[in-house]
C-alpha positions in Angstrom: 7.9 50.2 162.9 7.5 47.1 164.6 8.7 45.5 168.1 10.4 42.2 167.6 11.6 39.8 170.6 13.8 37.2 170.9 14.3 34.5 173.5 17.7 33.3 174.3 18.6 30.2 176.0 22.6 29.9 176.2 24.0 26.3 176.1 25.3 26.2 179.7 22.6 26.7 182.4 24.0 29.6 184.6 25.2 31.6 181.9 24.4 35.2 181.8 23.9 37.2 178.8 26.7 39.1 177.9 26.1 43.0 178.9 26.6 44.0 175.6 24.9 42.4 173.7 22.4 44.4 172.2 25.3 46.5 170.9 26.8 43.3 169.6 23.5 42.3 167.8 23.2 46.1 166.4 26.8 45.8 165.1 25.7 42.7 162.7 22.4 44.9 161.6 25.1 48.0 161.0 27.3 46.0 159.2 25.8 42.9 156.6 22.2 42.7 158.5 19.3 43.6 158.3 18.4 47.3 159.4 17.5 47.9 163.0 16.5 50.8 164.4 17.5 49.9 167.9 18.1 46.7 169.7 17.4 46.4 173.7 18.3 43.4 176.0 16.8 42.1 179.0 19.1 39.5 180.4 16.9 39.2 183.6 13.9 38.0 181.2 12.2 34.9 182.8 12.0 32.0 181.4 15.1 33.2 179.2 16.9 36.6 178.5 15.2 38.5 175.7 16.1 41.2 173.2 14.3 43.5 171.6 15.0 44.8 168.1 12.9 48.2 166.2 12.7 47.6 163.0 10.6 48.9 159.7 9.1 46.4 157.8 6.1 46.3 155.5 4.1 44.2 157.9 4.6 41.9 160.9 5.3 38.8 158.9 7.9 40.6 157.4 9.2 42.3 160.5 9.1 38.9 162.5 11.3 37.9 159.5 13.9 40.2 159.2 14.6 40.1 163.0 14.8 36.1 163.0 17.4 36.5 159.9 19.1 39.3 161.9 19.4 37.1 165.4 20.5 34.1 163.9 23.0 35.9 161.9 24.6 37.5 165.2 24.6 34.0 166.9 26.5 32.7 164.1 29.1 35.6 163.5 29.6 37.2 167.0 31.7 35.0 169.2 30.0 36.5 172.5 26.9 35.0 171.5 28.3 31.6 170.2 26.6 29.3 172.3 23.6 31.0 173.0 20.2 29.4 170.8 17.2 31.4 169.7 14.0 30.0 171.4 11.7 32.3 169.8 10.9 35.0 168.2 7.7 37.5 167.3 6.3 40.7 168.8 5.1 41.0 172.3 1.3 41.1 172.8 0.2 43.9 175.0 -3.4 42.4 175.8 -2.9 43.8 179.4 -2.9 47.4 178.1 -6.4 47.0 176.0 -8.0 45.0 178.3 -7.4 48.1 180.8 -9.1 49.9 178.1 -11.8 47.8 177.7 -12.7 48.3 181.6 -12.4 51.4 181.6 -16.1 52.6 181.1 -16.0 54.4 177.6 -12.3 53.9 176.7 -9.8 56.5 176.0 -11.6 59.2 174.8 -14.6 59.1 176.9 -12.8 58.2 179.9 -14.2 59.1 183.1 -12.4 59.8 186.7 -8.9 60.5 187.6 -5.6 60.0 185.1 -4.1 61.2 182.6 -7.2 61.9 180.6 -9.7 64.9 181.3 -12.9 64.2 182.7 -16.0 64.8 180.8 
């Protein structure tokens, strides 16, 4: 299962996101989409609102794929989201998590001190 974002940029600065629109997006994937497992917006996203779709795919080329097909599809069809343009679109990097990992003197399974991992 993979993580896709999308950045939205709507055509009028100012504009919020409408609240539902990650059910709106979910309703094109339920309907003649593209399967998503769930769908998640976050209209206070800087530098634009973004929304997050689960999907399965065979790999992330595939997966950043399916959910471009599957946002430009809802921008098209739902008329909440006419206006609004797709910016981008691939799967968050979460760099900050291994790089914590990496500092960490031995890594996950060797770590040493206080958290949520036993101490050796």
């Amino acid at each position: 299962m993979y993580l896709v974002h999308a950045g939205l940029q709507a055509s009028e600065p100012g504009t919020q996101l409408p609240s539902e629109a990650a059910e709106l997006i979910r309703s094109v994937a339920d309907t003649d989409g593209p399967p998503a497992e769930h769908v998640s917006a976050h209209p206070d996203a800087l530098p634009d609102p973004v929304v997050g779709v689960f999907l399965v795919a065979d790999g992330l080329a595939e997966a950043e794929r399916t959910a471009e097909t599957l946002f430009r599809r809802a921008l098209a069809v739902v008329p909440a989201l006419r206006g609004w343009r797709l910016t981008r679109v691939g799967t968050p990097l979460v760099t900050p998590y291994y790089e914590q990992l990496l500092l960490s003197s031995s890594g996950p399974a060797g770590r040493i001190g206080s958290g949520p991992f036993p101490s050796n």
